[in-house]
Backbone and ligand atoms as CSV (ligand in chain L), in Angstrom:
chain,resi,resn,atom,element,x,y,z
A,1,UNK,N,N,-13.578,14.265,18.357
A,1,UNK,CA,C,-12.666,14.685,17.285
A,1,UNK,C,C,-13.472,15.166,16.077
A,2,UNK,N,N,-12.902,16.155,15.665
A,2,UNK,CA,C,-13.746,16.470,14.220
A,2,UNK,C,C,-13.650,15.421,13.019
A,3,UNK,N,N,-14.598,15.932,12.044
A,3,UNK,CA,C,-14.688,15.049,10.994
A,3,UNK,C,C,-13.481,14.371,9.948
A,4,UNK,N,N,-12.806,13.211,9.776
A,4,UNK,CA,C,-11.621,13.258,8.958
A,4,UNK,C,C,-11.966,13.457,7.509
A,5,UNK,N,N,-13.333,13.488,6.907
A,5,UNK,CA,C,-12.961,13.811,6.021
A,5,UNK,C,C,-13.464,14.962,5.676
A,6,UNK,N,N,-13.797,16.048,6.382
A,6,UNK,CA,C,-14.092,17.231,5.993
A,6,UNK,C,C,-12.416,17.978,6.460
A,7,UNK,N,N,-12.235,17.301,7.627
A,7,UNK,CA,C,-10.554,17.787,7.930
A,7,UNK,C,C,-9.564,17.764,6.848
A,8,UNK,N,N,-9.324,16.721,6.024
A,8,UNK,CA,C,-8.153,16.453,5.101
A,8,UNK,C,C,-9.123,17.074,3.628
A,9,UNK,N,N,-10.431,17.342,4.222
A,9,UNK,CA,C,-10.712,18.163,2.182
A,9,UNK,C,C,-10.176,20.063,2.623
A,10,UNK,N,N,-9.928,19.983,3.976
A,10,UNK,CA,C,-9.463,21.089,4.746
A,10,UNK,C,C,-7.901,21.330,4.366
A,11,UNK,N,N,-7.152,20.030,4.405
A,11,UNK,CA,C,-6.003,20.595,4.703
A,11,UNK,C,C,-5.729,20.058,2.740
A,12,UNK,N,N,-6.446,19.526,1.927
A,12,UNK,CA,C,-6.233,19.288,0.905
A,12,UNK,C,C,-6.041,21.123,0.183
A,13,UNK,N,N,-7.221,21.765,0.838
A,13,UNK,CA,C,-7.046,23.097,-0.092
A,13,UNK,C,C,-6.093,24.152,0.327
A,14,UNK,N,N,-6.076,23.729,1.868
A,14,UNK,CA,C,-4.814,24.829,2.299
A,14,UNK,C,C,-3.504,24.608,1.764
A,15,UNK,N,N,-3.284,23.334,0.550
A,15,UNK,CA,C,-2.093,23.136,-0.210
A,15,UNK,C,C,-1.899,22.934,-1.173
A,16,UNK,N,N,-3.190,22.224,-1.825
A,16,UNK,CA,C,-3.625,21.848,-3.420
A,16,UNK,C,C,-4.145,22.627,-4.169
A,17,UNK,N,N,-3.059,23.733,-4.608
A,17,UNK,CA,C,-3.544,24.331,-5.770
A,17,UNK,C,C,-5.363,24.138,-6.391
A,18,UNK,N,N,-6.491,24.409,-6.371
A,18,UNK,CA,C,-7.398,23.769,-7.227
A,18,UNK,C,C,-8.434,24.503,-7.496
A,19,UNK,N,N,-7.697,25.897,-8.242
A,19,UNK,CA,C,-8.124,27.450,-8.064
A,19,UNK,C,C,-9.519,26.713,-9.438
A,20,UNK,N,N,-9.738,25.978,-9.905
A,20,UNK,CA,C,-10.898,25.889,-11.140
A,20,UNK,C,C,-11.416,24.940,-10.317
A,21,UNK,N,N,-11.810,24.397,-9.110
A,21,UNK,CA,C,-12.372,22.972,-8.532
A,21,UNK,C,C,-11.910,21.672,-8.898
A,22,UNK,N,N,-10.899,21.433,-10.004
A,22,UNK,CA,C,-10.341,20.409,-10.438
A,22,UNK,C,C,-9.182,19.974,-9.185
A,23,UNK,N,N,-9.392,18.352,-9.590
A,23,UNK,CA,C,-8.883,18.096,-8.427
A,23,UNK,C,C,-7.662,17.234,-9.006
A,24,UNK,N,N,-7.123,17.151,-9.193
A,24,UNK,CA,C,-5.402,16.789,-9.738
A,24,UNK,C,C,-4.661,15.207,-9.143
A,25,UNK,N,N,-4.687,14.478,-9.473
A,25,UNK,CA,C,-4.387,13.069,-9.030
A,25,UNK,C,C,-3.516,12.422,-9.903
A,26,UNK,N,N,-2.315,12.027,-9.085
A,26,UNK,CA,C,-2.438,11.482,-8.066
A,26,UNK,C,C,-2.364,12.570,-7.119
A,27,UNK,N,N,-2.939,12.669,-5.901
A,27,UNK,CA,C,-2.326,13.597,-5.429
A,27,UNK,C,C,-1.244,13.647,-4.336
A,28,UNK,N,N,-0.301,14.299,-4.173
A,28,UNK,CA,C,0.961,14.119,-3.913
A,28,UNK,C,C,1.181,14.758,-2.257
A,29,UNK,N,N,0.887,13.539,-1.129
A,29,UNK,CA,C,1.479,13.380,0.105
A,29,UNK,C,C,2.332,14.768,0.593
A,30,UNK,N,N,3.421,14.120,-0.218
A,30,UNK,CA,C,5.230,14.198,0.047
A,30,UNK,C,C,4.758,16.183,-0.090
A,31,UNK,N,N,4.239,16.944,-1.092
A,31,UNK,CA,C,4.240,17.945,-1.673
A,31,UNK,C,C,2.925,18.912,-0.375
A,32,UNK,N,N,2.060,18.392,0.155
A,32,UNK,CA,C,0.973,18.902,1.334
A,32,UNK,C,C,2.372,18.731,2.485
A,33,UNK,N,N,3.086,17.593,2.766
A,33,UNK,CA,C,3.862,17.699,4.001
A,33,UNK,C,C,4.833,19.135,3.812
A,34,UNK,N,N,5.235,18.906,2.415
A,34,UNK,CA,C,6.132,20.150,2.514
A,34,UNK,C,C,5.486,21.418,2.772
A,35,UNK,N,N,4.599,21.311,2.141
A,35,UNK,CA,C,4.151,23.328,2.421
A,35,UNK,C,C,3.495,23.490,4.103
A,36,UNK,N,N,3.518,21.897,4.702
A,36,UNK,CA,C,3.267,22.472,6.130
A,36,UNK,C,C,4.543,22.225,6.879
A,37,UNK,N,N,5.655,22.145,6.502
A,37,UNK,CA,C,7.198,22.048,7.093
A,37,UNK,C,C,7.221,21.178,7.428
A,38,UNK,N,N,7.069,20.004,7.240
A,38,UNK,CA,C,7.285,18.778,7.954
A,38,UNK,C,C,8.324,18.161,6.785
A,39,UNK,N,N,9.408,17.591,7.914
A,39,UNK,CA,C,10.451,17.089,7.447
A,39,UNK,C,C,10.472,15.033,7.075
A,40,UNK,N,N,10.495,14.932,5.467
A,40,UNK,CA,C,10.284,13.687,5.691
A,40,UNK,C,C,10.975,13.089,4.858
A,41,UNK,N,N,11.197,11.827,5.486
A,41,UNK,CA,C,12.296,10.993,5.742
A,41,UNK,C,C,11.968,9.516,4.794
A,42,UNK,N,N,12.401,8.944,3.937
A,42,UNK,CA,C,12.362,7.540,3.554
A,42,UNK,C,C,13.446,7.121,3.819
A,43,UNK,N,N,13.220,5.894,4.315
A,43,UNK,CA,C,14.741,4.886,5.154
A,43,UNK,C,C,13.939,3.618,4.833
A,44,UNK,N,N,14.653,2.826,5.114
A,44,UNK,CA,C,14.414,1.164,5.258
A,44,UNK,C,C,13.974,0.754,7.018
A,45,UNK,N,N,13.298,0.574,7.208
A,45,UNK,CA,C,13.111,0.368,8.765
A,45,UNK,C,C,12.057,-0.744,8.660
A,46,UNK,N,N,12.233,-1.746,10.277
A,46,UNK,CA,C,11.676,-3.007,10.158
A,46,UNK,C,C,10.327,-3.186,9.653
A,47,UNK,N,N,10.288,-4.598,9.042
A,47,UNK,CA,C,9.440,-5.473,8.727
A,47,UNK,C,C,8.070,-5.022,8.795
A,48,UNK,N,N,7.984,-5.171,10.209
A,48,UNK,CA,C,6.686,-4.695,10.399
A,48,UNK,C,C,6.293,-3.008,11.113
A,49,UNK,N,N,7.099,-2.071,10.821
A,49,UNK,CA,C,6.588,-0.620,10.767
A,49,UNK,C,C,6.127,-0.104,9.060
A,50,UNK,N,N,5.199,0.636,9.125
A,50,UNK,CA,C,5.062,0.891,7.892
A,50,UNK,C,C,5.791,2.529,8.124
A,51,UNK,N,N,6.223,3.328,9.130
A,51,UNK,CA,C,6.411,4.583,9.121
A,51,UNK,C,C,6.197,5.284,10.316
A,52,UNK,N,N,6.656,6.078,11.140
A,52,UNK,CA,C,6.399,6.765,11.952
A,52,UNK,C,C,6.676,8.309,12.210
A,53,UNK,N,N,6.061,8.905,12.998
A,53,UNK,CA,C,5.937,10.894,13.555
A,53,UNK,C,C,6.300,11.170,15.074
A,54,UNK,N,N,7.173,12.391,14.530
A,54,UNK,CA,C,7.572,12.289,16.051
A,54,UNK,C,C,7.988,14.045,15.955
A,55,UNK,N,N,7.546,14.330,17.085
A,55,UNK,CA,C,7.800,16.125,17.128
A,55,UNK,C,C,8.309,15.953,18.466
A,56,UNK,N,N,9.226,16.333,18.621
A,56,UNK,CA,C,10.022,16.805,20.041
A,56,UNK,C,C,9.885,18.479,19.721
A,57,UNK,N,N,10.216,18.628,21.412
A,57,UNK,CA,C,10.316,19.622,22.210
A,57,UNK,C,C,11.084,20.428,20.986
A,58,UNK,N,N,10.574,21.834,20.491
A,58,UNK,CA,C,11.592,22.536,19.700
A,58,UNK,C,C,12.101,22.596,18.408
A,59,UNK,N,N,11.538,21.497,17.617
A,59,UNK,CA,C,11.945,20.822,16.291
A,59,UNK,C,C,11.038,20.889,16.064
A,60,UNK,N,N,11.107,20.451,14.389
A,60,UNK,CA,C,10.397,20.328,13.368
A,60,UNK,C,C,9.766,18.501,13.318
A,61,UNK,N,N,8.590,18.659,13.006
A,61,UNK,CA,C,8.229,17.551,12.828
A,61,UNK,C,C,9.001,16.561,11.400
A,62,UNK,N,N,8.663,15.565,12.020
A,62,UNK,CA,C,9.354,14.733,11.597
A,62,UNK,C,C,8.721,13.629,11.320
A,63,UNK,N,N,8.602,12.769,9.897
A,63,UNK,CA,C,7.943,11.805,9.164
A,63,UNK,C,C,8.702,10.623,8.546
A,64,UNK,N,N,9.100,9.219,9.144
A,64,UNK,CA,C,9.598,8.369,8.679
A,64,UNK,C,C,9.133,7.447,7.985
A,65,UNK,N,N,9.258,7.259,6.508
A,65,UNK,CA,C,8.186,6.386,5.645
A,65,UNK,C,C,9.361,5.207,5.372
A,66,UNK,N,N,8.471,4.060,5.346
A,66,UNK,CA,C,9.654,2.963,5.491
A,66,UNK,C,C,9.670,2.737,3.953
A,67,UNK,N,N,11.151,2.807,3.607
A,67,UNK,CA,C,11.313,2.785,1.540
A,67,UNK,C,C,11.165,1.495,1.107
A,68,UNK,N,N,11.488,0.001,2.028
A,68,UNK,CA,C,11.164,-0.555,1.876
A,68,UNK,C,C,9.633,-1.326,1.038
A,69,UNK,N,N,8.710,-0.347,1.433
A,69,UNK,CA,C,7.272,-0.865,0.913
A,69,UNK,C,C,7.165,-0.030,-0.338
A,70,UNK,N,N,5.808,-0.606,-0.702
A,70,UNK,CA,C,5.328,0.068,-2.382
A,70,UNK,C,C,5.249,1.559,-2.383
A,71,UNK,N,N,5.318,2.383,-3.859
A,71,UNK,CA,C,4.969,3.797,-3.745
A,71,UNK,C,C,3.600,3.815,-2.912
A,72,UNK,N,N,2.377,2.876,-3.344
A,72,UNK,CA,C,1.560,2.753,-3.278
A,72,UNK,C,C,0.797,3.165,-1.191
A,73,UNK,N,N,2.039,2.188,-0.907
A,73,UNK,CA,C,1.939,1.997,0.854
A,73,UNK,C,C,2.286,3.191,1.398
A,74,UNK,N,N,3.344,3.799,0.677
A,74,UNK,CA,C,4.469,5.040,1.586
A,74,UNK,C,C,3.740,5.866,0.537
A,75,UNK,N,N,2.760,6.387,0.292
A,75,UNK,CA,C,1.896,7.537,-0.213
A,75,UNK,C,C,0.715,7.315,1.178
A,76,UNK,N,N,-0.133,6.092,1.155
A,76,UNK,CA,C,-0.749,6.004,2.086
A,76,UNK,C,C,-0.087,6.186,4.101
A,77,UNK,N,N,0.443,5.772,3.712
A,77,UNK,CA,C,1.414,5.851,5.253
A,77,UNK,C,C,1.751,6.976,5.464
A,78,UNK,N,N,2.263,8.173,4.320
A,78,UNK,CA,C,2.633,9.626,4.590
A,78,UNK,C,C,1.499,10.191,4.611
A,79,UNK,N,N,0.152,9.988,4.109
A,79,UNK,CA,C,-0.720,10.330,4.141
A,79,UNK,C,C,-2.019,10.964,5.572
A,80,UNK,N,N,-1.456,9.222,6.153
A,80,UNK,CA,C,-1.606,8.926,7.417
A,80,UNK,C,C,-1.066,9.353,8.509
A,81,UNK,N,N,0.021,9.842,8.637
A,81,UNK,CA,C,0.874,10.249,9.202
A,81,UNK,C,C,0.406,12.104,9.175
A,82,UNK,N,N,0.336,12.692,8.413
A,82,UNK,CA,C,-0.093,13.787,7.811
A,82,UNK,C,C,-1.676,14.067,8.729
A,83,UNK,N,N,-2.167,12.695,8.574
A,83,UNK,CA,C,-3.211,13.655,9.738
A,83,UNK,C,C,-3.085,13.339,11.284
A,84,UNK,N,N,-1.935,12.772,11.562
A,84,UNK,CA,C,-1.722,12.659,13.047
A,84,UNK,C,C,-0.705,13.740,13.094
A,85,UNK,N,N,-0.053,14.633,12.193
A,85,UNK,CA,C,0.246,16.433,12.364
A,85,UNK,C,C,-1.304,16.799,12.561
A,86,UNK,N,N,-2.071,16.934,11.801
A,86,UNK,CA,C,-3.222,17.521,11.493
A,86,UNK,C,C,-4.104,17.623,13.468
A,87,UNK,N,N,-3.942,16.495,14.065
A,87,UNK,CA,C,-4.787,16.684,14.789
A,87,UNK,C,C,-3.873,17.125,16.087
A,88,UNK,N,N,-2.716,17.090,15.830
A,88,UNK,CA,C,-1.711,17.897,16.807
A,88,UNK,C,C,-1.075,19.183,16.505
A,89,UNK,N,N,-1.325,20.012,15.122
A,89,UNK,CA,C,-0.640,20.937,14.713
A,89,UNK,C,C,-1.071,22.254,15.651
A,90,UNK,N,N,-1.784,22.067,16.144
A,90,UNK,CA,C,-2.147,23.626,17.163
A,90,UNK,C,C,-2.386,23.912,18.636
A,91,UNK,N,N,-1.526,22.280,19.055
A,91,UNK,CA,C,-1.435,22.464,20.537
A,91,UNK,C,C,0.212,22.774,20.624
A,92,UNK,N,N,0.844,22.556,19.532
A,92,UNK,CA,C,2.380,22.972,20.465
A,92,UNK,C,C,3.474,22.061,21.054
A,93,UNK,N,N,2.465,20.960,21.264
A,93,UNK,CA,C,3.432,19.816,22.460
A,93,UNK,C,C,4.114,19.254,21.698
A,94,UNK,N,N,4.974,17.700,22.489
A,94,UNK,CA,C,5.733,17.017,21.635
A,94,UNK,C,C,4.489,15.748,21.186
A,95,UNK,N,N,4.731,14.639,20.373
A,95,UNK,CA,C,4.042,13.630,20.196
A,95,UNK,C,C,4.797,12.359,19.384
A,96,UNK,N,N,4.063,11.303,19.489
A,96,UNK,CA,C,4.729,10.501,18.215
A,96,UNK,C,C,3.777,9.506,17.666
A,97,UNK,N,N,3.803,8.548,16.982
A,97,UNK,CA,C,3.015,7.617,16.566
A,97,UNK,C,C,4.294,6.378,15.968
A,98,UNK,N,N,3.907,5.425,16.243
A,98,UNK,CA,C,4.771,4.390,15.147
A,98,UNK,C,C,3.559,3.589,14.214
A,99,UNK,N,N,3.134,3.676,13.200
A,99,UNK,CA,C,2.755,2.634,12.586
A,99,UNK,C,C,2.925,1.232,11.919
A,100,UNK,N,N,2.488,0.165,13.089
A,100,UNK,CA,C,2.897,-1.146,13.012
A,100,UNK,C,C,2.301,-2.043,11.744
A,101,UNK,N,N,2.673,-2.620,11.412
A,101,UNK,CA,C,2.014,-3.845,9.976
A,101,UNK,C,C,0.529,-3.882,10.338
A,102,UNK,N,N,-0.511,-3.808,9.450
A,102,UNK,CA,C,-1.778,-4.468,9.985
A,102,UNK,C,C,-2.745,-3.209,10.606
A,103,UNK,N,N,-1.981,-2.452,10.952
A,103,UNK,CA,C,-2.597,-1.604,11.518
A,103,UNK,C,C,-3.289,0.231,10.640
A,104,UNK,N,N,-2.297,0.007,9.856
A,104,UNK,CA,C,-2.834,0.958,8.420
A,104,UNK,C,C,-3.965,0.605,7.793
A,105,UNK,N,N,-5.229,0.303,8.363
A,105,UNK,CA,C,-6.851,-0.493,7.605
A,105,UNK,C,C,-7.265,0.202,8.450
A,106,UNK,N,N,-8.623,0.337,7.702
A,106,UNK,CA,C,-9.515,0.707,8.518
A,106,UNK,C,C,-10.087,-0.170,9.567
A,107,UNK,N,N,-9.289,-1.587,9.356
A,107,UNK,CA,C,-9.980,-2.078,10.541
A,107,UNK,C,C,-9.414,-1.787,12.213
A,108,UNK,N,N,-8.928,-1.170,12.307
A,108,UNK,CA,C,-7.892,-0.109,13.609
A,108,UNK,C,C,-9.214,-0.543,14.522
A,109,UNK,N,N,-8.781,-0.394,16.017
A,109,UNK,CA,C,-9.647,-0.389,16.691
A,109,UNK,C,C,-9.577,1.291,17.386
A,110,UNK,N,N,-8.465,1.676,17.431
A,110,UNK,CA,C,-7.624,2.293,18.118
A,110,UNK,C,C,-8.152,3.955,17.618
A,111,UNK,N,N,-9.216,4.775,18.377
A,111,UNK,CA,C,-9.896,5.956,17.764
A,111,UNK,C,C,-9.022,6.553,16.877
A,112,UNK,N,N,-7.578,7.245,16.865
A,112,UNK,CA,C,-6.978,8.337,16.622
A,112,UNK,C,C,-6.381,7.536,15.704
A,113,UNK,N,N,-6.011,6.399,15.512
A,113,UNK,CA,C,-5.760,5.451,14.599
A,113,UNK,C,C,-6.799,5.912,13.500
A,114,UNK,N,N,-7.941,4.857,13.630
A,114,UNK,CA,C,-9.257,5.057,12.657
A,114,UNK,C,C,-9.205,6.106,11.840
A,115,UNK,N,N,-9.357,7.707,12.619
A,115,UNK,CA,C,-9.415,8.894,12.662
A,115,UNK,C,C,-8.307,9.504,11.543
A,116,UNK,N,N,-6.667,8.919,12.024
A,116,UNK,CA,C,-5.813,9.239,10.848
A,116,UNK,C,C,-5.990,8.209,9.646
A,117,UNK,N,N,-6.346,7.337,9.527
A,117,UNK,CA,C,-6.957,6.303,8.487
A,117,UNK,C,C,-7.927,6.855,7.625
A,118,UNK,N,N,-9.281,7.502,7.880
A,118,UNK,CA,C,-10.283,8.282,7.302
A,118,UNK,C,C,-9.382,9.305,6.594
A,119,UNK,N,N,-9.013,9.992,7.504
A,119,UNK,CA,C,-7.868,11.416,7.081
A,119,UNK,C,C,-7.129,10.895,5.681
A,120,UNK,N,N,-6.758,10.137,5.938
A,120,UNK,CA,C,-5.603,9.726,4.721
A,120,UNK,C,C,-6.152,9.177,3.759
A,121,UNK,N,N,-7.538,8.173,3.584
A,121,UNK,CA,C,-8.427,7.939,2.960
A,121,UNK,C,C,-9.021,9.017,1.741
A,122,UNK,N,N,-9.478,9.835,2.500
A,122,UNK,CA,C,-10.007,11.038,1.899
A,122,UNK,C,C,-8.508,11.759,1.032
A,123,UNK,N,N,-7.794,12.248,2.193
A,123,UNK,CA,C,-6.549,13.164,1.702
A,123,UNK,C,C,-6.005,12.319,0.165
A,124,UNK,N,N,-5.853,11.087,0.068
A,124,UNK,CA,C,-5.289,10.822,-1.157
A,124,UNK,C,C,-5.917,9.977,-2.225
A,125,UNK,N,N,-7.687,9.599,-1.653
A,125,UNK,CA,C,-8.547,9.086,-2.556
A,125,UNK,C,C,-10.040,10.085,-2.192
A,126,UNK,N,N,-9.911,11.412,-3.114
A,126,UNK,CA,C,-10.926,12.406,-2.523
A,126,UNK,C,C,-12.044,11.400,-2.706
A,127,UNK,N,N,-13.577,11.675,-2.155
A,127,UNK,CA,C,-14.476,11.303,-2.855
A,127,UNK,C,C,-15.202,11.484,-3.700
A,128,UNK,N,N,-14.874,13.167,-3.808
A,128,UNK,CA,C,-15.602,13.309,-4.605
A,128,UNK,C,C,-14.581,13.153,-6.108
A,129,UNK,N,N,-13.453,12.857,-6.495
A,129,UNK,CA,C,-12.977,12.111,-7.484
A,129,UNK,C,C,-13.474,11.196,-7.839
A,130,UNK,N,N,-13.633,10.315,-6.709
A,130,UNK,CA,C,-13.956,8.654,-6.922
A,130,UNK,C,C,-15.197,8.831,-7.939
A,131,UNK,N,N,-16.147,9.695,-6.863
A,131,UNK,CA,C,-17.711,9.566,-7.467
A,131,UNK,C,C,-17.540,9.900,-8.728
A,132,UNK,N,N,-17.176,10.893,-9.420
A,132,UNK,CA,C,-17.148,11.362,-10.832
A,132,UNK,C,C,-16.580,10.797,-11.839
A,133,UNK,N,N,-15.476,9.831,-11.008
A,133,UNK,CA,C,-14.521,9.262,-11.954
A,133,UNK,C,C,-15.734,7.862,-12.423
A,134,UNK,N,N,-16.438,7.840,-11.445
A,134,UNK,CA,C,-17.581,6.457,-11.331
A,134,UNK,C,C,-18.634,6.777,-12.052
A,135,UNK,N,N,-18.816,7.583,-12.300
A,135,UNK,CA,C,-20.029,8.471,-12.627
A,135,UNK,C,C,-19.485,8.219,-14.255
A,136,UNK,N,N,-18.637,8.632,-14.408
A,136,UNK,CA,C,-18.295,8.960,-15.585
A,136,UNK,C,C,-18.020,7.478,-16.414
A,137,UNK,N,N,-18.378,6.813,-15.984
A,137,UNK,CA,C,-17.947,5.658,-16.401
A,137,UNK,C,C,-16.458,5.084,-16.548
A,138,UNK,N,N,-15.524,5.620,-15.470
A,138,UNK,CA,C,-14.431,5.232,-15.451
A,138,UNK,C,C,-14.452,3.430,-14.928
A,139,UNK,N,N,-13.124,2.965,-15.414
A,139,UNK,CA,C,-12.799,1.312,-14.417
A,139,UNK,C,C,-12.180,1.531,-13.213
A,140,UNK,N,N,-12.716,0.859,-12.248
A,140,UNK,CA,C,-11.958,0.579,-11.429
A,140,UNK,C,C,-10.832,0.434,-11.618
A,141,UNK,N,N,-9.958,-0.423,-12.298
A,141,UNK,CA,C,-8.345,-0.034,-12.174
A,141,UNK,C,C,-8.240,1.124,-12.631
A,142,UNK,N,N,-8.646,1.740,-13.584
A,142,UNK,CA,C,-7.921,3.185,-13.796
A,142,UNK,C,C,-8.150,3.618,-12.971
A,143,UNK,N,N,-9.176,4.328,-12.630
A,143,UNK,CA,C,-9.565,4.861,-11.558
A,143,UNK,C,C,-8.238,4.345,-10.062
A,144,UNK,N,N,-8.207,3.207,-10.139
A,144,UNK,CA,C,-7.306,3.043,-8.513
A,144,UNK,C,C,-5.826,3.367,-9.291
A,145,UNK,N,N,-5.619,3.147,-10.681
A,145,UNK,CA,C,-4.382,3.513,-10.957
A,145,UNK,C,C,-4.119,5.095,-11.278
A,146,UNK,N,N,-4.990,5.710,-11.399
A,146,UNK,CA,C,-4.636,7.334,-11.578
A,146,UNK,C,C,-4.821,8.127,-10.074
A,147,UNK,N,N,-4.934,6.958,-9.051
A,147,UNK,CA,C,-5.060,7.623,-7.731
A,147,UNK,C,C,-3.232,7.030,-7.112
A,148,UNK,N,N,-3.461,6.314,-7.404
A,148,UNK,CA,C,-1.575,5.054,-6.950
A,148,UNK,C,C,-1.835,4.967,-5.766
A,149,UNK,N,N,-2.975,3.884,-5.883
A,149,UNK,CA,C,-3.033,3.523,-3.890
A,149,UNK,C,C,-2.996,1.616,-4.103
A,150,UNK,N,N,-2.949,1.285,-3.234
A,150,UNK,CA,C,-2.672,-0.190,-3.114
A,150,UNK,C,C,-4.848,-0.952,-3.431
A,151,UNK,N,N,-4.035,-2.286,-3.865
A,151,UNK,CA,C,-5.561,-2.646,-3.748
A,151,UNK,C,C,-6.522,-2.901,-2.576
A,152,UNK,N,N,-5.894,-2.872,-1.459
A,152,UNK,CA,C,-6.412,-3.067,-0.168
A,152,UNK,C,C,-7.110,-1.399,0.138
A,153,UNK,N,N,-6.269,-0.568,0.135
A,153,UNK,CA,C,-6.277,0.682,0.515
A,153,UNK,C,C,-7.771,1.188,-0.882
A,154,UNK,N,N,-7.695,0.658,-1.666
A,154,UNK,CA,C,-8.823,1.265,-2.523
A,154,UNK,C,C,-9.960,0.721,-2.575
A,155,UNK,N,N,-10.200,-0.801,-1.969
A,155,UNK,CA,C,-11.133,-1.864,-1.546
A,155,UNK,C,C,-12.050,-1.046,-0.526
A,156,UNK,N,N,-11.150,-0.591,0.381
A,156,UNK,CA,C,-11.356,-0.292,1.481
A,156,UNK,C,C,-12.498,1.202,1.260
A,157,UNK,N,N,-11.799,1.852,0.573
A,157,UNK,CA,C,-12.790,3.099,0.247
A,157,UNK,C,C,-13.559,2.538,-0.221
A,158,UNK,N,N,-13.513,1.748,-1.325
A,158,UNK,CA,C,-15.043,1.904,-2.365
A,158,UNK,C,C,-15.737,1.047,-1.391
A,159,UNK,N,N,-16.151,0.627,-0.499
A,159,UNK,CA,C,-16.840,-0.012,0.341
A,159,UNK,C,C,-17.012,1.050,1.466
A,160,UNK,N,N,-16.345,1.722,2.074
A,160,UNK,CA,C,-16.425,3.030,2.667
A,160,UNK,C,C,-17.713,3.770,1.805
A,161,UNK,N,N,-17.076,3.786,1.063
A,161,UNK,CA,C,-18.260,5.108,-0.187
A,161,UNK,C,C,-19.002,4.360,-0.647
A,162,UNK,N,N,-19.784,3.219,-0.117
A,162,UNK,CA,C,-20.636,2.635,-0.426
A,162,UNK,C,C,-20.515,2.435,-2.275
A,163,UNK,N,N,-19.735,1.849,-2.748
A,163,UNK,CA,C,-19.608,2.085,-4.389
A,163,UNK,C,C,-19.879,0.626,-4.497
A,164,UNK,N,N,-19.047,-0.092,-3.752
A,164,UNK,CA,C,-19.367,-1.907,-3.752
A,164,UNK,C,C,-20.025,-2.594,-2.784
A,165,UNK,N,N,-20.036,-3.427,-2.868
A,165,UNK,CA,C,-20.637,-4.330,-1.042
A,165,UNK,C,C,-19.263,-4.858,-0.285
A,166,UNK,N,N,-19.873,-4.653,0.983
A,166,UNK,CA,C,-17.980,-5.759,1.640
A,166,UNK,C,C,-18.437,-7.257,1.442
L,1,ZN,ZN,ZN,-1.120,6.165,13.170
């Protein structure tokens, strides 16, 4: 599989405005699904789904983010979801994914899992934001609050991007 995060800094520009290199945050899921037609959905759905994708035969894809959870989760979860279009958008077929509790971390065992995890990682905490925002002497909470990702989901990068220790 190709790289997820050279993929989602891929599909970041084929939608994110960022004609001066500025990179605009939070950056907005819901607004990349739309300009690639994907139809998406917030509902209440069980406990333990955080959201699921499903393209049938003939239709438009389709993105269920459970409303139940934080902005924080259902930014990451649409996010996620967004690159399991990404790695099916140019074969055509049908597909689906459900994303179960627990399973939105990078600790996935599951390749295409992992794979949309990185994707969504990158897609809604660029790195190269992080670095500059770090660089610049930003805080960590601002910094995780001008991105609106959960504290798990931002743990997870800055240990990814080598910024902290695990
Ligand atoms: Zn998934």
């Amino acid at each position: 599989m190709k790289d997820p995060f050279q993929e989602a800094i891929r599909a970041r520009l084929e939608t994110v405005s960022s004609s001066d290199g500025h990179l605009t945050v939070p950056v907005k899921p819901e607004e990349i699904a739309e300009q690639f037609g994907l139809a998406v959905v917030r509902t209440p759905l069980e406990n333990n789904v955080g959201g699921f994708i499903l393209k049938k035969h003939g239709e438009a894809v389709r993105i269920y983010v459970n409303s139940n959870d934080s902005q924080e989760r259902q930014r990451f979860t649409l996010a996620h979801e967004i690159g399991h279009y990404w790695l099916h958008r140019d074969d055509g077929g049908e597909f689906g994914y459900v994303e179960y509790r627990g399973e939105l971390s990078t600790r996935g065992t599951d390749p295409v899992e992992r794979w949309a995890n990185s994707f969504a990682a990158e897609l809604i905490m660029p790195a190269r934001y992080i670095r500059m925002a770090w660089a610049g002497g930003g805080s960590l909470d601002g910094i995780q609050e001008r991105l609106g990702v959960s504290d798990a989901a931002f743990g997870h990068r800055l240990v990814n991007l080598g910024l902290i220790g695990r």
